[in-house]
C-alpha positions as CSV (number, residue, x, y, z in Angstrom):
1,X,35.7,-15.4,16.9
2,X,36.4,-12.2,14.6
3,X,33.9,-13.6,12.2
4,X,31.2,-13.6,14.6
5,X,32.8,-10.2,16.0
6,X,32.9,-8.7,12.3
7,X,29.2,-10.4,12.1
8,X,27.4,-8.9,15.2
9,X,29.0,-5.6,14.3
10,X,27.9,-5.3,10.7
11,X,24.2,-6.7,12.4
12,X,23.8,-4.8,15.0
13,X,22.7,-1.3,13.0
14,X,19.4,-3.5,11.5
15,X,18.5,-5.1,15.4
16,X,19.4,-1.3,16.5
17,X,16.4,0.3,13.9
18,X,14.0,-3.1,14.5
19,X,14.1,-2.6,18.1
20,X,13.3,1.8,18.1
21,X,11.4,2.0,14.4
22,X,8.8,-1.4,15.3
23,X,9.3,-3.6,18.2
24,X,9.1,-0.7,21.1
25,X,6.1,1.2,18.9
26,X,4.8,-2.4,18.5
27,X,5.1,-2.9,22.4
28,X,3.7,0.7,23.2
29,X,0.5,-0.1,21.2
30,X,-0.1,-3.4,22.7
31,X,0.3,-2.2,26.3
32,X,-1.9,1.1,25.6
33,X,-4.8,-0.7,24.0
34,X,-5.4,-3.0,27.1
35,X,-5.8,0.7,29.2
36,X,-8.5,3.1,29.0
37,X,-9.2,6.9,30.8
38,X,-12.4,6.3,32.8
39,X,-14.4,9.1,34.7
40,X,-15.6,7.5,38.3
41,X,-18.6,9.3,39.9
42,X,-21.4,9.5,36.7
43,X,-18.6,11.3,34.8
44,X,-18.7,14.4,37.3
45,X,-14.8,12.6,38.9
46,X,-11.1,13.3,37.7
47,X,-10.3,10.8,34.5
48,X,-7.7,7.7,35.5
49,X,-6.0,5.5,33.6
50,X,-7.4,2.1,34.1
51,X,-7.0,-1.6,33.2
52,X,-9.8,-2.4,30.8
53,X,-8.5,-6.1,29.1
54,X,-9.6,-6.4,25.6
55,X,-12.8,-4.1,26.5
56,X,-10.9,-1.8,23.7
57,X,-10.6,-5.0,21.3
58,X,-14.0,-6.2,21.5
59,X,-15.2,-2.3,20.8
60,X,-13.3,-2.3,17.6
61,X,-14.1,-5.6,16.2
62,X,-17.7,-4.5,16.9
63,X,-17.7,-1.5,15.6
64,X,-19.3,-1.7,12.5
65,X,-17.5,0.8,11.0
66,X,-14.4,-0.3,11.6
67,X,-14.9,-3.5,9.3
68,X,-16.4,-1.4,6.8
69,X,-13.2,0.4,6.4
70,X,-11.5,-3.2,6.7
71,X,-13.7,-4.6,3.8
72,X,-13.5,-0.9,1.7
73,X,-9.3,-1.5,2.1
74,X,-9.6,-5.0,1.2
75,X,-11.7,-3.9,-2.2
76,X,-9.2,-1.3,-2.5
77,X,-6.1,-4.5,-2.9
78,X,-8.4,-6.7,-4.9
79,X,-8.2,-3.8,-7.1
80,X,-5.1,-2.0,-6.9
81,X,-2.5,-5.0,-6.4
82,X,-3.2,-6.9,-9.4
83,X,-3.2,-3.4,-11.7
84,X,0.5,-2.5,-9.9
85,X,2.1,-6.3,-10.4
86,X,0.7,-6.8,-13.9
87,X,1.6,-3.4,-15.0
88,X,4.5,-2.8,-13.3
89,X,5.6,-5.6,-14.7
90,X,4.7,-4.8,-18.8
91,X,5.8,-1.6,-18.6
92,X,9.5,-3.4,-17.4
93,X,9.0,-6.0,-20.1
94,X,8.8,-3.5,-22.9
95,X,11.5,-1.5,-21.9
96,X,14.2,-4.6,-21.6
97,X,12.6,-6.3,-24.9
98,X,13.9,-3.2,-26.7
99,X,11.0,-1.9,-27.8
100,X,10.7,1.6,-26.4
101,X,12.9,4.3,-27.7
102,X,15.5,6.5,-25.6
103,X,14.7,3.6,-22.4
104,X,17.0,5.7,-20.7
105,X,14.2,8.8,-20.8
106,X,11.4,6.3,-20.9
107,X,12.5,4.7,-17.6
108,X,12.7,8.3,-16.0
109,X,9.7,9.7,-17.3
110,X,8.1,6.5,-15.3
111,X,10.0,6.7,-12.4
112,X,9.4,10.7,-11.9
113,X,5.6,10.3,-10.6
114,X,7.1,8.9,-7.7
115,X,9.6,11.6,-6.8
116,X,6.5,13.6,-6.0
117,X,5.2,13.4,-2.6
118,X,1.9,11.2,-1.6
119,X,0.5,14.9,-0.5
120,X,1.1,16.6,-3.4
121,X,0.1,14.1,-5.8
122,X,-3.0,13.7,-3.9
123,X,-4.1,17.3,-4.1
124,X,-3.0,16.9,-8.1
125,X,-5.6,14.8,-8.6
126,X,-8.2,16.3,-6.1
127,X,-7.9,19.4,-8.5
128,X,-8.2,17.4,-11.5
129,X,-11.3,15.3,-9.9
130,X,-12.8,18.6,-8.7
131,X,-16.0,19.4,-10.8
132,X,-15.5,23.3,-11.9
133,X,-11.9,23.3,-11.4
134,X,-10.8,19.8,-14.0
135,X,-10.8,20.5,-17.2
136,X,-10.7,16.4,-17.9
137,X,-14.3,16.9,-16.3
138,X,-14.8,19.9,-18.8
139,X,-13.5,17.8,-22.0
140,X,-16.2,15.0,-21.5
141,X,-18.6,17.6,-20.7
142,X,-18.3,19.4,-24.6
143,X,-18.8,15.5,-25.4
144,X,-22.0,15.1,-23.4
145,X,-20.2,13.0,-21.1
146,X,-21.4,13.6,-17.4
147,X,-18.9,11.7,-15.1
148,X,-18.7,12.3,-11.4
149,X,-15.0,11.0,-10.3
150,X,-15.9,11.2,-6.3
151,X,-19.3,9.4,-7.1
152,X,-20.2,6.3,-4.7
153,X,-19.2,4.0,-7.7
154,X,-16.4,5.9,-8.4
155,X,-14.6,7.2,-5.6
156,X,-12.4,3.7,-5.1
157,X,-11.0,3.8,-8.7
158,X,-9.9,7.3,-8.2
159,X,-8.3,6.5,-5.5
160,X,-6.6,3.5,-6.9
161,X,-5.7,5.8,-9.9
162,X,-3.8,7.9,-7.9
163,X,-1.7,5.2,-6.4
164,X,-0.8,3.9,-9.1
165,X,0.2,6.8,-10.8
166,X,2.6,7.7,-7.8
167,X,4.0,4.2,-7.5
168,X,4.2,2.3,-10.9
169,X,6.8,3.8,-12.2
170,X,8.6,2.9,-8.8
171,X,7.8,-0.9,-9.1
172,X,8.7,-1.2,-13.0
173,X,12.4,-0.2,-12.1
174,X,12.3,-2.7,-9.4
175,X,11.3,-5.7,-12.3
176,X,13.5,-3.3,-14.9
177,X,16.7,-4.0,-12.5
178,X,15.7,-7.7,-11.8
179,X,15.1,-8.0,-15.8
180,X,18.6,-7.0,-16.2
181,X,19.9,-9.9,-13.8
182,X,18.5,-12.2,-16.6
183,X,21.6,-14.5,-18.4
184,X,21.6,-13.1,-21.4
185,X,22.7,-16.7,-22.8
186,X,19.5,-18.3,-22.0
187,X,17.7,-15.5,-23.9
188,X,19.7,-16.0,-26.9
189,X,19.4,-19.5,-26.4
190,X,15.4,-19.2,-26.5
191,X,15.7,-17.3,-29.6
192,X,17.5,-20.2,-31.7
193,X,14.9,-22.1,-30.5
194,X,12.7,-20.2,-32.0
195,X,10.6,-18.4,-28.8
196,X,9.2,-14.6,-30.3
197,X,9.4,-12.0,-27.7
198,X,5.9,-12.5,-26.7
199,X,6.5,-16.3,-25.3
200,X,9.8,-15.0,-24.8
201,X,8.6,-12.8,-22.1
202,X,6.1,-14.8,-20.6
203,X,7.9,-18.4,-20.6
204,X,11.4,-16.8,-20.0
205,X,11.9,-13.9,-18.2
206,X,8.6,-13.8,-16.3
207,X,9.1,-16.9,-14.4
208,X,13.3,-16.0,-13.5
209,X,12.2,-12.6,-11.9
210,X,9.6,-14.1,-9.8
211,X,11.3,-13.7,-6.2
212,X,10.9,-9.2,-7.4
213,X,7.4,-10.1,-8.8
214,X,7.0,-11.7,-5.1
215,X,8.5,-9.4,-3.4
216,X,6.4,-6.5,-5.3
217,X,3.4,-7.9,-4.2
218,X,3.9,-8.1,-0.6
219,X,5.1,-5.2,-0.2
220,X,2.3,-3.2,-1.9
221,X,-0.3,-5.3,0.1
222,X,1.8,-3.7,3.2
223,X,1.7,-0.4,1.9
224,X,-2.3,-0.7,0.6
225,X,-3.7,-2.0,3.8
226,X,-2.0,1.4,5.5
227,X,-4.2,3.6,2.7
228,X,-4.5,6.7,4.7
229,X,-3.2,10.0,2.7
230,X,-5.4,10.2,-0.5
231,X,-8.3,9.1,0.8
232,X,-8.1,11.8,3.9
233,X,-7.8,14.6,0.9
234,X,-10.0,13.5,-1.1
235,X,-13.2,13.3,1.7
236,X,-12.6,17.4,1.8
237,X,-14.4,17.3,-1.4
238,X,-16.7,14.5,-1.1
239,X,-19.3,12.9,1.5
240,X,-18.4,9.6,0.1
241,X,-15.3,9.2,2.4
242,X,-16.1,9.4,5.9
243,X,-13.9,10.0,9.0
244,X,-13.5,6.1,9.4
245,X,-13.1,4.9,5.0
246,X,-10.1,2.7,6.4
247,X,-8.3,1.2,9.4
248,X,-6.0,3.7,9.5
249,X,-8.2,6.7,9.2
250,X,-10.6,5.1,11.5
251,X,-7.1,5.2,14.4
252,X,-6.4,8.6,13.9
253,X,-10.0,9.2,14.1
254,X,-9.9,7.6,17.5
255,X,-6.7,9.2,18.8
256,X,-7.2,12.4,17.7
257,X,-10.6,13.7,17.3
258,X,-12.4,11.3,19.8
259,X,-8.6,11.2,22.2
260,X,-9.3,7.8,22.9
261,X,-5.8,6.3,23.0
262,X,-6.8,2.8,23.6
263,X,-9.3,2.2,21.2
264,X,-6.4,3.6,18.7
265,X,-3.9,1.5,19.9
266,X,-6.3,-1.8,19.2
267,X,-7.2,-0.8,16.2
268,X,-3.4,-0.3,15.5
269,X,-2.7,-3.9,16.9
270,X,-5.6,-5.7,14.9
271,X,-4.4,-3.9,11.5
272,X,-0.5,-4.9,12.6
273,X,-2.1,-8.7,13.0
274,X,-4.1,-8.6,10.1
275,X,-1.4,-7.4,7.8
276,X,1.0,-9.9,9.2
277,X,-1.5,-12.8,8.6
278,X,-2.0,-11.7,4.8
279,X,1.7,-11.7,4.2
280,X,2.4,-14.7,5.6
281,X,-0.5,-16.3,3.8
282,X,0.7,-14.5,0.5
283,X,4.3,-16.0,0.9
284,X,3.6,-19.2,1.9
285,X,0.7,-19.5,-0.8
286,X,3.4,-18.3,-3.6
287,X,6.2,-21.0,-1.9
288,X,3.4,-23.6,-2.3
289,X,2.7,-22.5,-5.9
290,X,6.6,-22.3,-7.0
291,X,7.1,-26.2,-5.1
């Protein structure tokens, strides 16, 4: 009985912050979308909240803009994801293999990108994207090297440049700490048996930090289907990112410039469902793979 006391009370802070942070916000959504404000009378009558059923659902999904913006963020994790695993994950490798000097420096210098807010990194790179104001724009140009960063072609890589400078070195302490979980007794073990670091790396360690590698991935899926802040600072300096470039700018475009409520909500709901279906496709995929 005190165990399950002891239990309920070490438990209960987690249910306390799942219940206010997602599952009433979750609930709020999911009732609003299924209302809508509605003007009776040719628009000339008082605006009422009424029941409208999926009416907002069906809008979204048909709103071609809408799944532009899902197929723009879905370009954007084809692209960004693999960069952030893989590199994360090198930058760790190197660092545990010995190979970098002062690691301790090394590992902060990485790390120190993220300290800086997703604003301020943002406008950062804005500056240094900003033809006039970069000079990396005015080094290729004294090479005869014309390069437009906020070009149609090249908008998406500068925006998956600036996440992963804010997050890498975040993500390479994650593997750095898991790396460090490693038995060092199986390492010395592959070195009698004659593994270099290279295979040693990829054979060895890769494979016994795979629940991080795992748990990496998911979580910047999460966080790349919510892209939002670099893309909203970067379209004050080019007509390449509209109101609507992704799911979440196209819900705060519906909440707060058009003040439709609903419509935001079911957007909100079909982005929750969407990145909830990807996740549990990710993990049960990567189960599969490790069975």
């Amino acid at each position: 009985m005190k165990g399950k006391l002891a239990c309920a009370v070490l438990m209960a802070p987690f249910f306390l912050l799942l219940v206010t942070v997602f599952l009433v916000p979750t609930g709020t959504a999911i009732w609003l979308s299924f209302f809508a404000q509605d003007q009776p009378g040719l628009g000339f009558g008082a605006e009422s909240t009424v029941f409208v059923g999926v009416r907002s659902y069906v809008a979204v999904l048909s709103d071609p803009t809408f799944r532009g913006g899902l197929l723009t963020v879905v370009l954007y994790c084809l692209i960004y994801i693999p960069l952030m695993v893989v590199g994360a994950l090198v930058l760790a490798l190197l660092l545990d293999s010995g190979v970098a000097k002062l690691r301790g420096w090394a590992q902060m210098s990485l790390y120190l990108p993220h300290a800086v807010p997703g604003i301020i990194a943002a406008l950062i790179w804005l500056y240094l994207y900003t033809p006039g104001l970069s000079p990396i724009i005015d080094l290729f140009a004294k090479g005869d090297i014309q390069i437009n960063f906020l070009g149609i072609n090249t908008v998406l890589p500068s925006i998956v440049n600036i996440a992963l400078w804010s997050n890498l070195g975040y993500n390479m302490v994650i593997f750095y700490a898991a790396l460090q979980a490693v038995p060092r007794e199986v390492l010395e073990a592959s070195v009698v048996d004659g593994a270099g670091p290279v295979k040693q790396a990829l054979r060895i360690k890769t494979p016994l930090v795979r629940g991080a590698i795992v748990t990496v991935g998911i979580f910047t899926l999460i966080w790349a289907l919510q892209l939002f802040t670099e893309p909203v600072l970067l379209s004050q300096s080019t007509p390449m990112i509209s109101a609507r470039f992704s799911p979440s700018m196209y819900i705060y475009d519906a909440a707060f410039t058009r003040n439709n409520y609903g419509l935001a909500a079911a957007a909100s709901v079909i982005l929750l469902a969407f990145t909830i279906a990807l996740s549990f496709g990710v993990t049960r995929w990567t189960n599969r793979k490790a069975a």
